[in-house]
C-alpha positions in Angstrom: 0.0 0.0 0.0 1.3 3.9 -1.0 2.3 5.3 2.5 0.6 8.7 3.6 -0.1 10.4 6.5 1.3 10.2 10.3 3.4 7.6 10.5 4.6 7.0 13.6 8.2 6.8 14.5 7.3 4.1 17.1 8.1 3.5 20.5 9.4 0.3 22.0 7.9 -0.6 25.0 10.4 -2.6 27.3 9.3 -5.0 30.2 10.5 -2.9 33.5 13.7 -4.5 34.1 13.9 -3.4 30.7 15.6 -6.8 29.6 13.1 -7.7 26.9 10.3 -6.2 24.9 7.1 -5.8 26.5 4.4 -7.4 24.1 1.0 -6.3 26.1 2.4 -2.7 26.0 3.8 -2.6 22.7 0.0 -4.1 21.4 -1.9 -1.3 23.7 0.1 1.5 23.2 -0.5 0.2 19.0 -4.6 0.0 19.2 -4.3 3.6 21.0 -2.5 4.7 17.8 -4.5 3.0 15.3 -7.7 3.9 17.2 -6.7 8.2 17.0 -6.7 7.5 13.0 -2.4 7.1 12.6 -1.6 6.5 8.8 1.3 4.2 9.6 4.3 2.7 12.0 7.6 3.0 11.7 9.1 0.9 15.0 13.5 0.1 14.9 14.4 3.8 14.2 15.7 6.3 16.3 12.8 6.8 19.1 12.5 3.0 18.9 15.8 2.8 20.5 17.2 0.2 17.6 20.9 0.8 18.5 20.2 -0.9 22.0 18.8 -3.7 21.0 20.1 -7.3 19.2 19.3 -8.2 16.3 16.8 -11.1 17.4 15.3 -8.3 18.8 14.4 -6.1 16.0 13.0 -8.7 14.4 10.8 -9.7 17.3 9.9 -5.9 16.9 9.1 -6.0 13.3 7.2 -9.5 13.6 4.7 -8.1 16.6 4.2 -5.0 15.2 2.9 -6.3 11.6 0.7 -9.3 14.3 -0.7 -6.3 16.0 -1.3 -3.8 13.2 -3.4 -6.8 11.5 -3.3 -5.2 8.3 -4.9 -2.0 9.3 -1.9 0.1 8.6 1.3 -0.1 7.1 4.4 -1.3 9.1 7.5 0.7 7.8 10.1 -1.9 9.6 13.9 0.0 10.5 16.5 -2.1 8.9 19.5 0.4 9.3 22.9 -0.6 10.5 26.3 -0.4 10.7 27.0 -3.6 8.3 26.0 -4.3 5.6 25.2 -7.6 6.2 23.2 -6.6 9.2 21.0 -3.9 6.9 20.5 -6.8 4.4 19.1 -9.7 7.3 17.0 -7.3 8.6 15.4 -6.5 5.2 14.9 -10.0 4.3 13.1 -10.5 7.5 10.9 -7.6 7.4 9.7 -8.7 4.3 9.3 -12.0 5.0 7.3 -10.8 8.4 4.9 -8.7 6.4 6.0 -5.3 6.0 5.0 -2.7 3.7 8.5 -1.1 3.4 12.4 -1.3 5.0 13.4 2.4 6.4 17.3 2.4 5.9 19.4 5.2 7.7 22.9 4.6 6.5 25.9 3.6 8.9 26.0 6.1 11.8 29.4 6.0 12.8 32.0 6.2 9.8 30.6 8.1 6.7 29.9 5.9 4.0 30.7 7.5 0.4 27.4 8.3 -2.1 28.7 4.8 -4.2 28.8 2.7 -0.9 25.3 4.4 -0.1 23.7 3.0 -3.4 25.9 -0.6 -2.9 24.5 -0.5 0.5 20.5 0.2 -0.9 20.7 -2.1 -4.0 21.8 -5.3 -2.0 19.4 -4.4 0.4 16.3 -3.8 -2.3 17.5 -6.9 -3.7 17.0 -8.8 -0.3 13.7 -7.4 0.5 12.0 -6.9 -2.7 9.8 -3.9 -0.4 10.4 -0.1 -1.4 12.8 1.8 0.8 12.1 5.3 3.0 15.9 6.3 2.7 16.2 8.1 6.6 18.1 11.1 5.9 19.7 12.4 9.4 23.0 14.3 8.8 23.4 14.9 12.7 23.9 11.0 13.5 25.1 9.2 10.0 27.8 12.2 8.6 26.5 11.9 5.3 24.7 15.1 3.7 23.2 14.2 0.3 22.0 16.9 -2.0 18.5 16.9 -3.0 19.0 15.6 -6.2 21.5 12.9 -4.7 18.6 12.0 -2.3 16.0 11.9 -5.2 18.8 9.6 -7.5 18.5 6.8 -4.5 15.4 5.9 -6.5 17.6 3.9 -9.0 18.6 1.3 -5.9 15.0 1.1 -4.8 14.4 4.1 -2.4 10.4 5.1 -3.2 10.2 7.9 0.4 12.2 9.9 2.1 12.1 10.2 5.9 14.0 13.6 5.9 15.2 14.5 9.4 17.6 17.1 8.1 16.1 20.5 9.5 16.7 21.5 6.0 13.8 23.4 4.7 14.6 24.4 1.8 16.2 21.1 0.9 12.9 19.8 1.6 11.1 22.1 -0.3 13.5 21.2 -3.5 12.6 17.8 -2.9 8.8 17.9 -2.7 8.6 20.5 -5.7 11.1 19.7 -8.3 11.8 16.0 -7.5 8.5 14.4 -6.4 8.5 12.6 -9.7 11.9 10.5 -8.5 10.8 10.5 -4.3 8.1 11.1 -2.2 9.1 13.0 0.8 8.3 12.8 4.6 9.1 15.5 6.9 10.3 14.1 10.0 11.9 16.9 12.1 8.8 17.3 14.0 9.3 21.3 14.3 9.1 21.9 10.9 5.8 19.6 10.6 3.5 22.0 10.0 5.9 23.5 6.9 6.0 20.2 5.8 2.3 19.7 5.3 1.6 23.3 3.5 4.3 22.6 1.5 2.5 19.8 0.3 4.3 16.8 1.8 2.4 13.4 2.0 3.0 13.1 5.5 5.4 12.8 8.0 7.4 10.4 10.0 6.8 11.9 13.5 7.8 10.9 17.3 5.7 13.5 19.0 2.7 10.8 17.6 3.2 8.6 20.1 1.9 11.3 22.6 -0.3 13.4 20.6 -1.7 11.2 18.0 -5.1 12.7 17.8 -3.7 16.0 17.4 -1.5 14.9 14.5 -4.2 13.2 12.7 -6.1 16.5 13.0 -3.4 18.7 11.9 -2.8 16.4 9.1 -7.0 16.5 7.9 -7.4 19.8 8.4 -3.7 21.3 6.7 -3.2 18.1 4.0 -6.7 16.8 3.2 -8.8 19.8 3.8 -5.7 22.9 3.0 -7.5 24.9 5.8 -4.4 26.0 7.1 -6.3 28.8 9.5 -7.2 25.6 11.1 -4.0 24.1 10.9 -2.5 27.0 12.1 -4.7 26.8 15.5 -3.6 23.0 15.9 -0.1 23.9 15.3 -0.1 26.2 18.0 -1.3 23.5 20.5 1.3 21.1 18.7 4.8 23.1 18.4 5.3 23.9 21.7 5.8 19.8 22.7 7.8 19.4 19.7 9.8 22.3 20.6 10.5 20.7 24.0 11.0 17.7 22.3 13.9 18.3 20.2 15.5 20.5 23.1 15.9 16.6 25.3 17.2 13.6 24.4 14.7 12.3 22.3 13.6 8.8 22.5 13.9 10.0 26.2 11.4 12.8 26.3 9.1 11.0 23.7 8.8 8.2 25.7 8.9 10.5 29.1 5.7 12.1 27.0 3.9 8.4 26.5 4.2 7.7 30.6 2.8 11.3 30.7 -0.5 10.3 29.2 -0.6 7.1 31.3 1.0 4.4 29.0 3.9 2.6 30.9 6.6 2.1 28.9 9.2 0.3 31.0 11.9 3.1 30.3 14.9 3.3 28.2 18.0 1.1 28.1 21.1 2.4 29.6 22.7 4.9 29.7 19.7 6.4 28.4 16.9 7.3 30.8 13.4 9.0 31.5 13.7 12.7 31.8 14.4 14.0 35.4 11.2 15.0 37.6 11.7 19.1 36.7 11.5 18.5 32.9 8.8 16.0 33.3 6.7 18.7 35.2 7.1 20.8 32.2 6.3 18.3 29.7 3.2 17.5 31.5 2.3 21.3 31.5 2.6 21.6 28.0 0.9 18.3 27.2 -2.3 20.1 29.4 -2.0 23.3 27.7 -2.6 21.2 24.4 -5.7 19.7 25.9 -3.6 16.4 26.5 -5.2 14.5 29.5 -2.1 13.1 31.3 -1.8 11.1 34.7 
């Protein structure tokens, strides 16, 4: 199925000594999504704490999430890592388990070159068979691509974009003068709203985990609808949270934000860790200013 709309850059629930994943969270805390009206899920990526977690793991994570989804949504399954070998496993899995799409973000720790890059995709397309959201994050893989380096990925299988550059105007390039070679998804929540009204599909977005009804209506009301006076309101509820947000550590406060509105989460793996009680008070005050109920 064509991917639009929120797609959620999913949590992992652990269990609370936080040595294995929690399945009766991870299946609540995905009917609360699916129940708001989210597009999408997109669990092994950044806020689903992937780089502390095996690989048995991550495919347990991609094999619950399609089970719980059921076919109501797509399950965009994070294959990303720092082999190739790894990338490619975890691709052939994901297909095999029932996912719509792989979303690759390129090795994180040594820069690989644009030829490895497309090496690195084709093997994996090959694997997989599935389309690939190519996860575009300067700040933690080194490599900055050029928008029409981005859109050429689509010759080694890359169909989206998950762009968590910060880049508008990149963006903007991308969504008007390459759409025909990409479809793009914002996913540096802040720039959300900009993504929508600048006629994005969607977005790949964290802050869903907390606020999914409010995304879902910022979405209707600025992509379906283009009442942007009404997407404008909702924005103002929204950017606020995904201000504070992107100011933390961010699997941390997202999944600070999801204990918030009264879903246990188990925490994160070490050394990561909830947010201390002061920021959590503020969180929670946003969250209410937003019309969030929280605990």
């Amino acid at each position: 199925m064509s991917l639009h709309g929120i797609l959620v850059a999913l949590i992992t629930p652990f269990t609370d000594d936080r040595t294995a994943i929690d399945e009766g969270r991870l299946q609540a805390h995905i009917e609360h999504l699916i129940k708001a009206g989210v597009h999408g899920l997109v669990p092994g990526g950044s806020t689903g704490e992937f780089t502390t977690m095996t690989v048995a793991e991550r495919k347990q994570l991609t094999e619950l999430c399609v089970k719980f989804a059921a076919g109501r949504v797509p399950v965009v399954a994070g294959t990303g890592s720092l082999s190739s070998a790894e990338a490619v496993e975890l691709s052939a899995h994901a297909a095999q388990a029932g996912a719509a799409a792989t979303m690759v973000v390129p090795p994180f720790y040594d820069p690989v070159s644009i030829d490895e890059l497309h090496e690195l995709l084709d093997e994996v397309h090959k694997a997989s068979n599935l389309p690939i959201v190519y996860y575009n994050i300067p700040s933690a893989s080194g490599l900055k691509l050029s928008p029409t380096e981005i859109a050429g990925l689509s010759k080694v299988g890359v169909k989206y974009l998950k762009d968590t550059s910060g880049d508008a105007p990149a963006l903007t390039e991308l969504i008007f003068s390459l759409s025909d070679q990409i479809t793009s998804f914002n996913g540096w929540d802040t720039l959300t709203f900009y993504g929508l009204a600048a006629g994005a599909p969607g977005g790949v977005w964290g802050a869903a985990n907390i606020i999914p009804e409010l995304a879902v209506e910022l979405y209707n009301a600025v992509a379906v609808q283009g009442d942007l006076k009404r997407g404008r309101e909702l924005w103002a509820k929204a950017f606020p949270i995904c201000k504070f947000l992107e100011s933390h550590s961010y699997a941390a406060a997202v999944k600070t934000g999801v204990e918030l509105i009264g879903q246990p989460t188990g925490g994160l793996r070490k050394p990561f860790a909830l947010l201390k009680p002061e920021l959590q008070a503020e969180l929670k005050q946003l969250l209410q200013n937003a019309g969030v109920k929280t605990i």
